[in-house]
N, C-alpha and C positions, 0 to 999 in steps of 0.2 A: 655762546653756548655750544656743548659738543654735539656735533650731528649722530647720531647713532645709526651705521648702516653695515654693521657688523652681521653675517651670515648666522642664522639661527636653526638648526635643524637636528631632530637623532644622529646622524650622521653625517658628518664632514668629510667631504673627501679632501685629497692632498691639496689640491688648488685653493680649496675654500678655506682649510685650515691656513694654511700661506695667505692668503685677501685679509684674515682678520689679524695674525700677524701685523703685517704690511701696514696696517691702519694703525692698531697699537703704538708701531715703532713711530709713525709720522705724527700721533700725537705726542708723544714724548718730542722729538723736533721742533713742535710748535708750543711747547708748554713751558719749557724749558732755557736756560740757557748760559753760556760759560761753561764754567769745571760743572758744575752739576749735572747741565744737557750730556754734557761729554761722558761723563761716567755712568753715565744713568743707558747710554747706548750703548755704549763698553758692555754696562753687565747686561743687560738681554739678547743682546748679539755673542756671548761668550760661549763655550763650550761649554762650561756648565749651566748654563741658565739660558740660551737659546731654544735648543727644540724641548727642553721640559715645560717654556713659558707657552711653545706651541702648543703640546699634547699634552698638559697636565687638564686633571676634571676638577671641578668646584666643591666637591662633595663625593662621601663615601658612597652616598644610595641614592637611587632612581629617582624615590621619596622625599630625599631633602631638597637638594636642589642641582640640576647639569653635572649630573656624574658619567661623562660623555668626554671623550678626547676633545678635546679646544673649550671646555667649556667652562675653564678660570678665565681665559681670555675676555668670556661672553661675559661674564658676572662682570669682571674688573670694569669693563666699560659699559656695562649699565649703570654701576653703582657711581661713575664716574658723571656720566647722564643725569641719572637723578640725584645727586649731589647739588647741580644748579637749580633743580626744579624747586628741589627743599628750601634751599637758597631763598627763592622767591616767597615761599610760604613763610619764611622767620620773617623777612621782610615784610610783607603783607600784616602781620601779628605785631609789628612795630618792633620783632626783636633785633638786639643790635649786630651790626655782622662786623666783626673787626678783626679779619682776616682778608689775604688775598685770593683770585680766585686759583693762584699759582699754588699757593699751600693748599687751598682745598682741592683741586685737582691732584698733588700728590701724595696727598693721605688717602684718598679715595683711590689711586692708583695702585699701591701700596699697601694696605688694610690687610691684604689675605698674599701677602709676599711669603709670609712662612709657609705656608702649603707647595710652595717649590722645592723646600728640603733643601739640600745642601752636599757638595761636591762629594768631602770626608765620607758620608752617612748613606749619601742616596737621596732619591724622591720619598717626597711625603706619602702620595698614594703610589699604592703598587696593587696590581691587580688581585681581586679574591680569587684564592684559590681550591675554597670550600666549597661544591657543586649545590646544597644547601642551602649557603648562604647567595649565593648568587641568584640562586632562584627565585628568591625573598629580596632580591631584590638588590643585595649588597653589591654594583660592580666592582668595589674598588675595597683597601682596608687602610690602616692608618701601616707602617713600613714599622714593621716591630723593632729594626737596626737600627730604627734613629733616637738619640736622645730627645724626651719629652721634652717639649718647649711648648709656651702657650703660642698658638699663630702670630701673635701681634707681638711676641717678645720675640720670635726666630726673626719676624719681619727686618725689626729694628736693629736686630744682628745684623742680619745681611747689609743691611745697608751701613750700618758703620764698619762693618768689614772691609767693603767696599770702597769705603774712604767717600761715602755720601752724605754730603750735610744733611740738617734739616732743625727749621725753627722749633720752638718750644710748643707753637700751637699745632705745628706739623706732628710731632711728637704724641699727644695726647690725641691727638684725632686720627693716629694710627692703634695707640696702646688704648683709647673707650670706643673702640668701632666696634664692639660684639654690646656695647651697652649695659644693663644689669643683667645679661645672661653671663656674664662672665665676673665669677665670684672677686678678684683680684679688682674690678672696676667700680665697687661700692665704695670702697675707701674715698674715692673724686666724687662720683655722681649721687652717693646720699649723706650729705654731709649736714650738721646740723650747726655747723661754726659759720659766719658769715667771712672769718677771715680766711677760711680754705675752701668756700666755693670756687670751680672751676673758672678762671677768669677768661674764659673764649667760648663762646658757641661753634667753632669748628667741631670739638666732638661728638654732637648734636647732632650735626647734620649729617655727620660721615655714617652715624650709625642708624637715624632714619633712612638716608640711601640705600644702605644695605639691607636694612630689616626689607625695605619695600622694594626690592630687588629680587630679593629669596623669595617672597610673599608671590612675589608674580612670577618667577620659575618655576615655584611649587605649584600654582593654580596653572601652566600651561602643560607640566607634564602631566598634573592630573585628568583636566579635560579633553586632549588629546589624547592617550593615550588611555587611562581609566577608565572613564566614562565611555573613548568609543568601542573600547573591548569588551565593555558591560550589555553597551546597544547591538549587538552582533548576534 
């Protein structure tokens, strides 16, 4: 199981944004391996996708979830944490797991890669620049330059761009990791034919990881910060 000892805080300074880095890249090391390991450090260590994987945020607002320089890094590898946790809970439930824990580690790696943007276009987030809006809370806005992609469809560009494999169950447990919040994922996840049920519980779990990932960044910036500005 992945140790989670990733730096968590409003503010990162440069060392600590580098420590969670650092950790990142050595799970890709250990997760991985062949052309895949190889390319897969290729593209994080690149000039375009190094320091944006460093300092890109998770989110537009305060509100949702780590809209904070390093704080895609923090998500990635919670959701990658709780990934094994869920793991045990379908297990527990007697449901059946018929993936490795290599595919679910890089769907859950992976998940929210299109928020990196892209070389051509730019970063996904780029800072708000309406005084307004920042006050309310927006740090960050969606990069009006870039062509609209759903996250999980830019994901799975990059990575075939890239010349990165990945399984069919890898696949779908990067493209249903938003769940039924994402209109394009009802066609898999509510189907009423028995012969176009989802044949993997990998998407399941990527997108429990994640809901319950946000869920808990959303309650730590609230009570931290909401609540003790309210107590004050």
């Amino acid at each position: 199981m992945i140790i989670y000892t990733m730096i968590e805080k409003p503010q990162l300074n440069e060392e600590e944004l580098q420590q969670n880095y650092d950790e990142f890249i050595s799970l890709i090391d250990t997760s991985f391996v062949g052309d895949r390991r190889e390319k897969l450090l290729k593209l994080y260590s690149s000039e375009e996708y190094g320091i944006t994987t460093i300092m890109s945020p998770a989110s537009v607002c305060e509100h949702f979830h780590l809209a904070q320089p390093g704080g895609y890094l923090i998500h990635i590898m919670r959701v990658i944490k709780l990934s094994f946790a869920c793991k045990k809970l379908f297990q527990l439930a007697g449901a059946v797991i018929d993936f490795t824990d290599e595919e679910m580690v890089f769907s859950a790696m992976h998940h929210d890669l299109g928020k990196l943007g892209d070389k051509e276009q730019g970063e996904y987030y780029v800072p708000q620049d309406q005084d307004w809006k920042t006050r309310r809370g927006e740090i960050y806005k969606l990069n009006p330059n870039i062509q609209y992609m759903e996250v999980t469809d830019r994901a799975i560009f990059i990575l075939q761009k890239n010349g990165i494999s990945m399984s069919m169950k890898e696949y779908f447990g990067i493209k249903l990791a938003d769940g039924m919040y994402n209109e394009s994922a009802e066609k898999y996840l509510k189907q009423y034919n028995p012969d176009h049920y989802l044949r993997t519980n990998l998407p399941r779990i990527i997108h429990q990881a994640d809901y319950t990932a946000c869920r808990g960044e959303y309650d730590q910036w609230y009570y931290r910060d909401v609540k003790s500005a309210e107590s004050k």
